[in-house]
C-alpha positions in Angstrom: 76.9 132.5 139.3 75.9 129.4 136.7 75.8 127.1 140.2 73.7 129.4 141.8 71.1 129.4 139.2 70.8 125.7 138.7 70.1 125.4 142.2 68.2 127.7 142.5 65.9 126.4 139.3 66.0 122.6 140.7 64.9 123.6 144.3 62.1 125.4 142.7 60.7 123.1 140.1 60.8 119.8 142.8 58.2 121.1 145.1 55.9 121.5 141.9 56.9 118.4 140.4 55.9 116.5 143.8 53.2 118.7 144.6 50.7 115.7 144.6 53.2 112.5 145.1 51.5 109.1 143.7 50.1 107.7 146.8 48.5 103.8 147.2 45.2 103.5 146.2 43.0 100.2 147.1 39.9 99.4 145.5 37.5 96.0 147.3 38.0 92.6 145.6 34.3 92.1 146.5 31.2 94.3 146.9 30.9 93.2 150.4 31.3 95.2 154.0 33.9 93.0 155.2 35.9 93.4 151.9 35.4 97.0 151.7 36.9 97.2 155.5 39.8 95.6 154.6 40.6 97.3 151.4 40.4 100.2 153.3 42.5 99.1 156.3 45.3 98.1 153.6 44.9 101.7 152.1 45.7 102.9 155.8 48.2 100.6 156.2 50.2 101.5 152.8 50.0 104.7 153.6 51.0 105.0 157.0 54.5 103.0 155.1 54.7 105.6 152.9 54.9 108.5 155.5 56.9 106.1 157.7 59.6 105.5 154.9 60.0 108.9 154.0 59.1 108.6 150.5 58.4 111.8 149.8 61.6 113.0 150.4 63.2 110.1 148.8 61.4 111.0 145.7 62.7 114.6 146.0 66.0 113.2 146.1 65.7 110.8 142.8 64.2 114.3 141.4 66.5 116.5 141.6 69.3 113.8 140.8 67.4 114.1 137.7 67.2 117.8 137.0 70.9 117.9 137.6 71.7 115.9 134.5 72.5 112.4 135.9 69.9 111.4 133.4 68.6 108.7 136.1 67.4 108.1 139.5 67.8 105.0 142.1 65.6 103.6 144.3 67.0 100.8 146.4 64.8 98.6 147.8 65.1 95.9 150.1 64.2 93.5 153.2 65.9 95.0 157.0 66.1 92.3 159.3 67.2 95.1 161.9 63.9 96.5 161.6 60.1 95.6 162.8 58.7 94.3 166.1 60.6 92.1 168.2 59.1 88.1 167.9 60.6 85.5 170.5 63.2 88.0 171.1 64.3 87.9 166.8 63.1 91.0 164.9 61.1 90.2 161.9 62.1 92.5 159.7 60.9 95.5 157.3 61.0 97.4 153.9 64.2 99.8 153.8 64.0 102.2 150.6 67.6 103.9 149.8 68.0 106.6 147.2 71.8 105.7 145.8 73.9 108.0 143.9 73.4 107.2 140.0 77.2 107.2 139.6 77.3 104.3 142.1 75.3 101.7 140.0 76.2 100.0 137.2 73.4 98.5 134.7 74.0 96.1 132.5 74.7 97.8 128.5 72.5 95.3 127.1 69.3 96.2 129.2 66.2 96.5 126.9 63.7 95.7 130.1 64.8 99.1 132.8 62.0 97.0 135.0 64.5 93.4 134.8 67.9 94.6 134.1 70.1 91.5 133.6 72.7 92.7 135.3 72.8 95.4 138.3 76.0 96.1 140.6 76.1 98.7 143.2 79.5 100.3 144.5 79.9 100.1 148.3 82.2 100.9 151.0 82.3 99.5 154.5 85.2 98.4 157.1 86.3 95.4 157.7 84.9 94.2 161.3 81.2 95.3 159.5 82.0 93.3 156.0 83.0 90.0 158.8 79.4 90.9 160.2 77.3 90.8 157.0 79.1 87.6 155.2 80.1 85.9 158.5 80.5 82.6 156.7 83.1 84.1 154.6 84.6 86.3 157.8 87.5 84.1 158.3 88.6 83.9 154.3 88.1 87.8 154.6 90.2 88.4 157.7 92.8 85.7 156.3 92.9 88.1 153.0 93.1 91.3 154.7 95.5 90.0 157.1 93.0 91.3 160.1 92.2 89.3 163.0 89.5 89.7 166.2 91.8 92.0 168.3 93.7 93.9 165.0 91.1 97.2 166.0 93.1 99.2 163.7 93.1 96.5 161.2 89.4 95.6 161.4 88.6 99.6 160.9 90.2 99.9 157.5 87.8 101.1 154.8 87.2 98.8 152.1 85.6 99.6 148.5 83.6 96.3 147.6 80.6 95.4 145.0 77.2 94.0 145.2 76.6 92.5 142.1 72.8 91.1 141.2 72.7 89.1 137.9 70.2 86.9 135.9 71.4 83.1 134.6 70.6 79.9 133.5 71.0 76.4 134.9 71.5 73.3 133.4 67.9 72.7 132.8 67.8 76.0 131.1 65.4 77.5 134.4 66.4 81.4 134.7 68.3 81.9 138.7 69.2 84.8 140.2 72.7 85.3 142.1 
């Protein structure tokens, strides 16, 4: 009955934790109308994102991975190119926030900064045919690896574990790059 407790507690203190959610707030640049308007308008804007994204619930889901004892939560942000209104027939894109599983990202041991980690790598799974998709300049060196090819279905279904590693480094000219 210990499970049944601890959920019970979690799914009771998450709705009072994110009673009042932090929402976007936008104050004018200017005491004038037209920059009161727009400050406004952006406020509108922000928060129709917020509802749009479903942060909320994204927020409930980092909270409770925290009451469980994973001891942190991930948000994964990033740039869709799937998403947004169609331009000359291209999309142009949107904000996709992810909540991934703690135990599926690894931070650097060294991090003093949690804001700039130095180091971040995220486990991920995906088949074949849809890892030739997202790197298709390396698709032929992965199907040559794999031993798949363009009419291999079975092949090009196969489940592969892979990593997306984001790190911090310096060049030559000792400028700080991101890989």
């Amino acid at each position: 009955y210990k499970d049944n407790r601890i959920f019970v507690s979690v799914e009771t203190l998450i709705p009072l934790v994110l009673a009042n959610p932090p929402q976007p707030v936008v104050g004018e640049a200017q005491d004038t109308d037209a920059s009161k308007e727009l400050a406004g308008n952006l406020e509108k804007t922000l928060l129709s994102l917020y509802e749009d994204l479903y942060l909320k619930k994204k927020l409930q889901d980092v909270a409770r991975h925290l009451l469980i004892g994973m001891r942190v939560g991930v948000l994964k942000y990033s740039w869709d190119m799937s998403l947004g209104p169609k331009r000359d027939g291209k999309r142009t894109g949107g904000i996709r926030v992810d909540v991934l599983r703690p135990s599926r990202v690894v931070l650097d041991k060294n991090t003093t900064d949690i804001d700039d980690p130095p180091l971040v790598a995220e486990y991920c799974k995906a088949t074949i045919q849809e890892l030739g998709v997202m790197y298709s300049d390396k698709k032929e060196e992965l199907y040559k690896l794999t031993g798949a090819s363009e009419s291999d279905f079975s092949k090009l279904g196969t489940m592969l574990d892979y990593m997306k590693i984001w790190f911090k480094y310096y060049d030559d000219a000792g400028e700080e790059q991101s890989g």
